[in-house]
Backbone as XML, in Angstrom:
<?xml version="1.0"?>
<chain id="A" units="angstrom">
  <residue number="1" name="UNK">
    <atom name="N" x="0.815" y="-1.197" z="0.000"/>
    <atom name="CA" x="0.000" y="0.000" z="0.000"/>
    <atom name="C" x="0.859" y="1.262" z="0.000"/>
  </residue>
  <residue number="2" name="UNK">
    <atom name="N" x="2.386" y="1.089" z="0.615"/>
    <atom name="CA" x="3.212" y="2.121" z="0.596"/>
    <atom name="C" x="3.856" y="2.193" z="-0.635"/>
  </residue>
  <residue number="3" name="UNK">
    <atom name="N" x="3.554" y="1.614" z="-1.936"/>
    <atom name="CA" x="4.122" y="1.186" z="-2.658"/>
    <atom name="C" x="5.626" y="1.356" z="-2.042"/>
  </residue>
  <residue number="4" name="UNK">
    <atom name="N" x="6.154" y="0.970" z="-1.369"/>
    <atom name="CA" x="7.734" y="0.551" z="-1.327"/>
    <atom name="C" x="8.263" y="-1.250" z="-1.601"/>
  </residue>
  <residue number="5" name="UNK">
    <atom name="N" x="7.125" y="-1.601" z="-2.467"/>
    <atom name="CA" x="7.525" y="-3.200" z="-2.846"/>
    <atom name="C" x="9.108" y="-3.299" z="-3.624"/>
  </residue>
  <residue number="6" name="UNK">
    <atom name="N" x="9.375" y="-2.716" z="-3.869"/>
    <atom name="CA" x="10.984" y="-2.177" z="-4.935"/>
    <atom name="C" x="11.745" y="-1.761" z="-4.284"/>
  </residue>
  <residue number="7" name="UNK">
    <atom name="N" x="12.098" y="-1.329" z="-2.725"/>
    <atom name="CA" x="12.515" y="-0.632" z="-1.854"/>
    <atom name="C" x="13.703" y="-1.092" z="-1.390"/>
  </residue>
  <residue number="8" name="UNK">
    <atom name="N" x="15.139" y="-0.563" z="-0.909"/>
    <atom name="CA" x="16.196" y="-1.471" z="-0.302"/>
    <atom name="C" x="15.509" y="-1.784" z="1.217"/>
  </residue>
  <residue number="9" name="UNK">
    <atom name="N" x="15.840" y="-2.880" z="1.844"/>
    <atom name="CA" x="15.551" y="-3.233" z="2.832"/>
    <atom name="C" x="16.264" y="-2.173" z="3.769"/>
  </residue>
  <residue number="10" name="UNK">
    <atom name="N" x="16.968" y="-1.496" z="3.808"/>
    <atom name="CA" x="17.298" y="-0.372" z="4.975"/>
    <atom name="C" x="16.631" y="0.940" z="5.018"/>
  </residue>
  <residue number="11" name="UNK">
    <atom name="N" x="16.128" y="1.042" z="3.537"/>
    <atom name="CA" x="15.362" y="2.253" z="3.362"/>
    <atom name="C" x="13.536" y="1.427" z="4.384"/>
  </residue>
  <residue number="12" name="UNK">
    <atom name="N" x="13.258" y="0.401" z="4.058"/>
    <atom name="CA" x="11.825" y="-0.252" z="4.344"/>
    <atom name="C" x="12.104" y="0.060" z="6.164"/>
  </residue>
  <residue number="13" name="UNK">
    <atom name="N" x="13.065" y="-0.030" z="6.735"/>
    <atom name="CA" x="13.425" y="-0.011" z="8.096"/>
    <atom name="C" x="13.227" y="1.610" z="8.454"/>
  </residue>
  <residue number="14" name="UNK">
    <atom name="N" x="13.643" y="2.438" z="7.912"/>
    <atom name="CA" x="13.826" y="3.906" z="8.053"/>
    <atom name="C" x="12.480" y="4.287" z="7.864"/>
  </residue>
  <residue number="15" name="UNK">
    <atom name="N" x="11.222" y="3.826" z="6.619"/>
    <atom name="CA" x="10.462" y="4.021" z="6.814"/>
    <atom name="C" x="9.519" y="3.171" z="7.989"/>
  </residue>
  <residue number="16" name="UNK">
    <atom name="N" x="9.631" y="2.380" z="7.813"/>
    <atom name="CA" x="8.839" y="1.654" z="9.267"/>
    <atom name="C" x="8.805" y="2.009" z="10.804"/>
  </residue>
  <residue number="17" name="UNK">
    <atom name="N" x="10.407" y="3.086" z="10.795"/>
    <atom name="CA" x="10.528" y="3.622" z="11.744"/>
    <atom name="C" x="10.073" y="4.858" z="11.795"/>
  </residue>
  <residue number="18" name="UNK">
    <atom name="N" x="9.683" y="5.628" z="11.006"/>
    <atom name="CA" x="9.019" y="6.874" z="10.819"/>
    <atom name="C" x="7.527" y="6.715" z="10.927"/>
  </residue>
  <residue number="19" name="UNK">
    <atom name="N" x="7.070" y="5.816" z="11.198"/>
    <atom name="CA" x="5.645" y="5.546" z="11.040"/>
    <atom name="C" x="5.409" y="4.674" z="12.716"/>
  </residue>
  <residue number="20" name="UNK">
    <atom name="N" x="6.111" y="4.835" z="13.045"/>
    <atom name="CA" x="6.743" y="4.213" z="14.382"/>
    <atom name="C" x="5.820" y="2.405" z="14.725"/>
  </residue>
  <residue number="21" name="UNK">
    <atom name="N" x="6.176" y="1.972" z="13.677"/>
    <atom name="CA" x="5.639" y="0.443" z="13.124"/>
    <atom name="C" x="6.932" y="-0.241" z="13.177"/>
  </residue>
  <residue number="22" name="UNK">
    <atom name="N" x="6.825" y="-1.593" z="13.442"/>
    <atom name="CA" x="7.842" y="-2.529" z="13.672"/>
    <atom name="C" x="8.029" y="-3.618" z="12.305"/>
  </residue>
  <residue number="23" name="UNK">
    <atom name="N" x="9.048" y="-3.709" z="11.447"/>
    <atom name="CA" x="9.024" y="-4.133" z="10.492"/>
    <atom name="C" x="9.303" y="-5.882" z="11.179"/>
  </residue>
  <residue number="24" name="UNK">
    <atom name="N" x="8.839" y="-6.787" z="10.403"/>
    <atom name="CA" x="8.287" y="-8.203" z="10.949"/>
    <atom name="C" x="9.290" y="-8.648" z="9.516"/>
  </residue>
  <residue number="25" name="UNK">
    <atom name="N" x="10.282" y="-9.888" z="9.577"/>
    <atom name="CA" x="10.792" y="-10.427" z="8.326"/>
    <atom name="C" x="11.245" y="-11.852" z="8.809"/>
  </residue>
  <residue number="26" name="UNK">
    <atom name="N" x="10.844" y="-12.699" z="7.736"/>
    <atom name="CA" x="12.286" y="-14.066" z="7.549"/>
    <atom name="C" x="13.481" y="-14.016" z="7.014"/>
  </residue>
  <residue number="27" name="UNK">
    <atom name="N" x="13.809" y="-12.851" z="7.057"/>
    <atom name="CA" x="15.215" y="-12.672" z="6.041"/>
    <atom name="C" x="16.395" y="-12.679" z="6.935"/>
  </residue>
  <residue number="28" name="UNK">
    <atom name="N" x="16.701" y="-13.724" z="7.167"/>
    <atom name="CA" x="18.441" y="-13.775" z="7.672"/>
    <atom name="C" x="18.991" y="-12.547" z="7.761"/>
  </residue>
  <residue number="29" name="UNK">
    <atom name="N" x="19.569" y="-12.524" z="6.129"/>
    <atom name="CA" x="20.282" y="-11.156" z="5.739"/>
    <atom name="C" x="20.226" y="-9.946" z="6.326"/>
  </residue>
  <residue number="30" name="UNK">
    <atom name="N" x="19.140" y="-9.362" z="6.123"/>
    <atom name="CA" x="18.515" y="-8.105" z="6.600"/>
    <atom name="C" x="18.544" y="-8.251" z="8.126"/>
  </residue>
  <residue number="31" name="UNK">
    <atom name="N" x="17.684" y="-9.310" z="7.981"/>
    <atom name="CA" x="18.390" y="-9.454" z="10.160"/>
    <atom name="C" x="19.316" y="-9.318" z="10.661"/>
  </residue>
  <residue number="32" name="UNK">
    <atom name="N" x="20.577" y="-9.607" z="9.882"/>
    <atom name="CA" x="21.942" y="-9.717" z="10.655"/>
    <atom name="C" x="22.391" y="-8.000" z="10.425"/>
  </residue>
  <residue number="33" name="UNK">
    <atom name="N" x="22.056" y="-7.679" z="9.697"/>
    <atom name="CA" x="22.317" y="-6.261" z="9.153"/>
    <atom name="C" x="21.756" y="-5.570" z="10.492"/>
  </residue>
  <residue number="34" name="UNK">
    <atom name="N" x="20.711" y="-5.230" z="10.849"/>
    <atom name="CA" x="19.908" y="-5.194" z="11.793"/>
    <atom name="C" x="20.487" y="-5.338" z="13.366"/>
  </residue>
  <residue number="35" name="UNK">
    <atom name="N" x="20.780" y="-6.593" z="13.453"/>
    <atom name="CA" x="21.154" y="-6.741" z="14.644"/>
    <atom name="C" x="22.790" y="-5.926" z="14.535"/>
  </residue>
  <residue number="36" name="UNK">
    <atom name="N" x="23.705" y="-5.394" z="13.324"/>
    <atom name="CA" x="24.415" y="-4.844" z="13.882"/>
    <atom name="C" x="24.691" y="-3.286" z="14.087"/>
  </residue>
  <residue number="37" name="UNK">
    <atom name="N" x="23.398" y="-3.094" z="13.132"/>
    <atom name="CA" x="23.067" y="-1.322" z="13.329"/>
    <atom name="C" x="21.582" y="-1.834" z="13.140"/>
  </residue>
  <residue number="38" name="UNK">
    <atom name="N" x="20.743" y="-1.503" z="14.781"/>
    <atom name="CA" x="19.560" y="-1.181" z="14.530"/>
    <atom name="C" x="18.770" y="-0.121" z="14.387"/>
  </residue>
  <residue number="39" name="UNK">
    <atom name="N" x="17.770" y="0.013" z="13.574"/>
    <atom name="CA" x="17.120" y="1.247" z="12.897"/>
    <atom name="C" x="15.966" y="0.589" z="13.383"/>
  </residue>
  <residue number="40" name="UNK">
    <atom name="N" x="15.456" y="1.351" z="14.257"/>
    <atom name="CA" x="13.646" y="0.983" z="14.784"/>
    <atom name="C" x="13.502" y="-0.125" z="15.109"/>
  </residue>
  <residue number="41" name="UNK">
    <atom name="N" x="12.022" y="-0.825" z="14.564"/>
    <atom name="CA" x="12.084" y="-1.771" z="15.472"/>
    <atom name="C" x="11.764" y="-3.035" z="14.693"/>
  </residue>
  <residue number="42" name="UNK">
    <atom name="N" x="12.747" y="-3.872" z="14.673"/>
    <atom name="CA" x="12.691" y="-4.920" z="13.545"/>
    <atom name="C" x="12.726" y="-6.505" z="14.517"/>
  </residue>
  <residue number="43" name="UNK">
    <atom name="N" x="11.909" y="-7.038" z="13.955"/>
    <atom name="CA" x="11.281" y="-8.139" z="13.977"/>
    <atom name="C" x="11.614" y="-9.883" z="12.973"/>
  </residue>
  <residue number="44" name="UNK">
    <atom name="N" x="12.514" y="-10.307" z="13.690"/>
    <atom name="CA" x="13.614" y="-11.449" z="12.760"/>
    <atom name="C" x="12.070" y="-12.703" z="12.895"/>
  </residue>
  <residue number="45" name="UNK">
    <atom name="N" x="11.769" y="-13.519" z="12.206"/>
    <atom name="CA" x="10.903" y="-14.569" z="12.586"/>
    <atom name="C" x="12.026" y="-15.700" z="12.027"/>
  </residue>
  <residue number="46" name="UNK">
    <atom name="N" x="12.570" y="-16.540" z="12.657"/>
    <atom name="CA" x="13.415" y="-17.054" z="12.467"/>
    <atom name="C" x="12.812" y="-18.708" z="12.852"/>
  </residue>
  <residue number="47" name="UNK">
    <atom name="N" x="11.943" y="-19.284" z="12.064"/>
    <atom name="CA" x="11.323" y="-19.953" z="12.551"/>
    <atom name="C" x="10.411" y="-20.453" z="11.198"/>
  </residue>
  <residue number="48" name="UNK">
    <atom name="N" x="9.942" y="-21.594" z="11.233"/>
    <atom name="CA" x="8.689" y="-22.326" z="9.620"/>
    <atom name="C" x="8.174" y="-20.895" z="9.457"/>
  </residue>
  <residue number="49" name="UNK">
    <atom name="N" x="8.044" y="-20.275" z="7.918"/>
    <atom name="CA" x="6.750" y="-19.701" z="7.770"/>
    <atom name="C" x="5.201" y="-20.106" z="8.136"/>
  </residue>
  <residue number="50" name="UNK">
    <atom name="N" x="4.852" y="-21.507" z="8.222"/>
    <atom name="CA" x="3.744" y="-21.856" z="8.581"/>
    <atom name="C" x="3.532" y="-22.012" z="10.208"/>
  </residue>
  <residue number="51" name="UNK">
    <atom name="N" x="4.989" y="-21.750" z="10.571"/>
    <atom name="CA" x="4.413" y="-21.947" z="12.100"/>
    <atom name="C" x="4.909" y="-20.080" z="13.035"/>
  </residue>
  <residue number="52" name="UNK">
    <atom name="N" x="4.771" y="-19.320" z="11.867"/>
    <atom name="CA" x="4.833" y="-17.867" z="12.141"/>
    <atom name="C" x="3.497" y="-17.641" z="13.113"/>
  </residue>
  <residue number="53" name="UNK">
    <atom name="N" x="2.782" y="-17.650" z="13.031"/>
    <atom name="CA" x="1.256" y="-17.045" z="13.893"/>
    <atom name="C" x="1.465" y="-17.624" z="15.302"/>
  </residue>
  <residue number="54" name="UNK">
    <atom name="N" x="1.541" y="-19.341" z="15.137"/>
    <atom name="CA" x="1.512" y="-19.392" z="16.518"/>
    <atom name="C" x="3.064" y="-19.473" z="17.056"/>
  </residue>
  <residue number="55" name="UNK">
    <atom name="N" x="4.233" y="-19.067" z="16.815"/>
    <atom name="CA" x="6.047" y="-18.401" z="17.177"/>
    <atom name="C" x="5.197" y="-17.747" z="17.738"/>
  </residue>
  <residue number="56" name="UNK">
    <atom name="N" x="4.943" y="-16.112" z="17.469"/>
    <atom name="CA" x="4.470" y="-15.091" z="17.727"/>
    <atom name="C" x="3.236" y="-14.875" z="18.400"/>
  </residue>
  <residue number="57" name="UNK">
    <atom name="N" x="2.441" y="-15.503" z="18.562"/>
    <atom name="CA" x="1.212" y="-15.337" z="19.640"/>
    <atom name="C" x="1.985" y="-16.521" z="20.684"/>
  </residue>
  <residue number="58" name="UNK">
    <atom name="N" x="2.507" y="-17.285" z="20.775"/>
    <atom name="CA" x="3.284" y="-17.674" z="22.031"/>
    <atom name="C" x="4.247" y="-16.764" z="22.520"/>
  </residue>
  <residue number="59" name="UNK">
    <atom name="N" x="5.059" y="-16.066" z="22.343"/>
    <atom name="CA" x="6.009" y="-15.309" z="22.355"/>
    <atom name="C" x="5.084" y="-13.838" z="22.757"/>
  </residue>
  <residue number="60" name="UNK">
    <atom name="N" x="4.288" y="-13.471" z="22.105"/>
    <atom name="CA" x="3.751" y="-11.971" z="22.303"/>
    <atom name="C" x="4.199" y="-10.902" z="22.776"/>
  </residue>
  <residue number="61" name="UNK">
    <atom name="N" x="3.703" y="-11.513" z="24.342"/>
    <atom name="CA" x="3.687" y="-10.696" z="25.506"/>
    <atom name="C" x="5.280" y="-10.066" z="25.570"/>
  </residue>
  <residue number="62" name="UNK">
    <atom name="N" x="5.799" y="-11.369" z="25.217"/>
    <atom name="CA" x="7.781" y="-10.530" z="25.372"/>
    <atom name="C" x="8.410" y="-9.792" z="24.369"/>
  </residue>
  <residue number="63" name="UNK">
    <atom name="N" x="7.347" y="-9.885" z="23.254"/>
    <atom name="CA" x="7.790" y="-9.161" z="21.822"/>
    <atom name="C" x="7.562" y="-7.626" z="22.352"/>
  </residue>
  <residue number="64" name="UNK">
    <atom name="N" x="6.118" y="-7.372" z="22.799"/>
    <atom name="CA" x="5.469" y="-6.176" z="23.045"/>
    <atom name="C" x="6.389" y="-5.655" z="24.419"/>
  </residue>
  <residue number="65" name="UNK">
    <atom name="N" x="7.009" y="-6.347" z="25.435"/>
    <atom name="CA" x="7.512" y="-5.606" z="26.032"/>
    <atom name="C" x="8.993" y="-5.140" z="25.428"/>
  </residue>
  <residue number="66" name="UNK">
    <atom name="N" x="9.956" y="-6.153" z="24.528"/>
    <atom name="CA" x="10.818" y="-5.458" z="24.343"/>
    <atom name="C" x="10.355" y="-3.868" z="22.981"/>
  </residue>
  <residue number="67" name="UNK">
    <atom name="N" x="9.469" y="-3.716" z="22.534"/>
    <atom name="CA" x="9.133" y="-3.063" z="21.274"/>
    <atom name="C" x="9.093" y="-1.339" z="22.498"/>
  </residue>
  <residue number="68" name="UNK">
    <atom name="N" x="9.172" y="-1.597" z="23.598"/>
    <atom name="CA" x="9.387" y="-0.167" z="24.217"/>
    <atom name="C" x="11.037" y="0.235" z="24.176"/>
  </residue>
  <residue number="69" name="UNK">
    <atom name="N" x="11.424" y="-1.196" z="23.498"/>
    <atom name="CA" x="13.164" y="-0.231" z="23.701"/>
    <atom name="C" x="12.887" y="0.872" z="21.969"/>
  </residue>
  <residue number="70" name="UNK">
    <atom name="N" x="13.993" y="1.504" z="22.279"/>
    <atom name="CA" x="14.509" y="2.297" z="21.065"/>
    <atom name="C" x="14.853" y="1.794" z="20.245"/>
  </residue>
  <residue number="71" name="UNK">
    <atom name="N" x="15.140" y="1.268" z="19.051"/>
    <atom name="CA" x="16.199" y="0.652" z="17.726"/>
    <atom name="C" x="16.298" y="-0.454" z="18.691"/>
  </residue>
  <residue number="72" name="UNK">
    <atom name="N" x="15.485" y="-1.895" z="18.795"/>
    <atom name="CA" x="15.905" y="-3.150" z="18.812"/>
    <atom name="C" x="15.582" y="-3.891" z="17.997"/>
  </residue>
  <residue number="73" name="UNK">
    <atom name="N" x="16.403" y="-4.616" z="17.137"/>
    <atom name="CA" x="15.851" y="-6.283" z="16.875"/>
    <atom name="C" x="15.620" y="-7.333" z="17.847"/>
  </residue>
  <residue number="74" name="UNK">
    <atom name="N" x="14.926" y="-8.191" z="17.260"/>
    <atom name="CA" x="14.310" y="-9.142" z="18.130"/>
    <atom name="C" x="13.924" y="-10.257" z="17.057"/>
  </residue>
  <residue number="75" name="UNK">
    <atom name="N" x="14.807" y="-11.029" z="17.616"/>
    <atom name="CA" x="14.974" y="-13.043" z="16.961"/>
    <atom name="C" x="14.005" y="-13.318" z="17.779"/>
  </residue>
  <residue number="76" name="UNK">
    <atom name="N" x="12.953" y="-14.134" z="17.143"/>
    <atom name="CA" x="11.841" y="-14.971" z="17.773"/>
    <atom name="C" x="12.126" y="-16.245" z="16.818"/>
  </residue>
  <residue number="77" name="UNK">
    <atom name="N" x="12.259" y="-17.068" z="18.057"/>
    <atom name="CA" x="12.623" y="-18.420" z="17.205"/>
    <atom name="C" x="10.836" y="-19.152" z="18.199"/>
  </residue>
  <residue number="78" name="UNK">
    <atom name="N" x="10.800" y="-21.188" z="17.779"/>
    <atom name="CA" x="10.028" y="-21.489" z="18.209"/>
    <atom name="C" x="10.393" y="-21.651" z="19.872"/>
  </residue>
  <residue number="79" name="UNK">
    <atom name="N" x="11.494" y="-21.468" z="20.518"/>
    <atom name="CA" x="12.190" y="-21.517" z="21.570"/>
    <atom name="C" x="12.572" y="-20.030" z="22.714"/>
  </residue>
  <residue number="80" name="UNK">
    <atom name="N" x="12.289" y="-19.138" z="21.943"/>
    <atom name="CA" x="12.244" y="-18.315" z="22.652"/>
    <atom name="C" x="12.380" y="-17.055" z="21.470"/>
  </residue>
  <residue number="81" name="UNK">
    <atom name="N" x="12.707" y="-15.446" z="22.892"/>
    <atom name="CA" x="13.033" y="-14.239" z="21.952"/>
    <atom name="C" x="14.389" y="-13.747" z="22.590"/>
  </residue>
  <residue number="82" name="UNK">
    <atom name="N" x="15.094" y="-13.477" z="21.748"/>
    <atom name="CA" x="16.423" y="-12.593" z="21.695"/>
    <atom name="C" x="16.548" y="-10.890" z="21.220"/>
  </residue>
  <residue number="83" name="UNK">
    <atom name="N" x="16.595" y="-10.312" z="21.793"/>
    <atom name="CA" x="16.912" y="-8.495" z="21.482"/>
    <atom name="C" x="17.956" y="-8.405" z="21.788"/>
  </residue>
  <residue number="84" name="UNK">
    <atom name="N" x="18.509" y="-7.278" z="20.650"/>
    <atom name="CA" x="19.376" y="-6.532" z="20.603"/>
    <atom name="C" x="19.064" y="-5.409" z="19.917"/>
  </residue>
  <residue number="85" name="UNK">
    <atom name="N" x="19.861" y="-4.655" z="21.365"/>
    <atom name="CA" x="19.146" y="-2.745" z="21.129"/>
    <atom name="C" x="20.492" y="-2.111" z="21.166"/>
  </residue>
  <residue number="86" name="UNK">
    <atom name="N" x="20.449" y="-1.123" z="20.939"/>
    <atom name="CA" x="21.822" y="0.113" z="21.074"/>
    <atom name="C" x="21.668" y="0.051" z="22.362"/>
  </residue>
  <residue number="87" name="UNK">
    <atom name="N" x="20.912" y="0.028" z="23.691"/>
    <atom name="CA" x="21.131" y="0.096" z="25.185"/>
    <atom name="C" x="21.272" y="-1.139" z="25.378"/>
  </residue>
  <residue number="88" name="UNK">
    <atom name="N" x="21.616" y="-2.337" z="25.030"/>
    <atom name="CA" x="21.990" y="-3.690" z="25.345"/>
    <atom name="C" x="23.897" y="-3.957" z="25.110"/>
  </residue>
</chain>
């Protein structure tokens, strides 16, 4: 809807963070990028695409509390969540 389907993945972060929305991905790549300069608030699903809904509605509650830090990523595997913020 933002048309940014064509977009570099660091620019999609800069905007996601301007809209103060948490960008959600399976992308390794972009994750690791992420976890070493974070820009807002990015969301690794590191885990089956088909078993994305319930990762994340098990997990929730700890997603939503780390999403009050500043610039963190956050690995949600089926085992748990991992953040890393500029205050970590």
């Amino acid at each position: 809807e933002a048309g940014l389907a064509e977009v570099q993945d660091d620019n999609l972060s800069v905007y996601a963070d301007s809209k103060h929305a948490a960008l959600i991905t399976f992308d390794r790549e972009f994750s690791q990028r992420r976890r070493e300069n974070p820009i807002g608030h990015h969301i690794w699903l590191s885990c089956p695409e088909h078993k994305a809904s319930v990762v994340l509605l098990e997990h929730l509650a700890e997603i939503l509390e780390l999403l009050h830090r500043e610039h963190v990523m956050i690995r949600v595997t089926e085992d748990g969540v991992t953040p890393w913020s500029q205050a970590s």
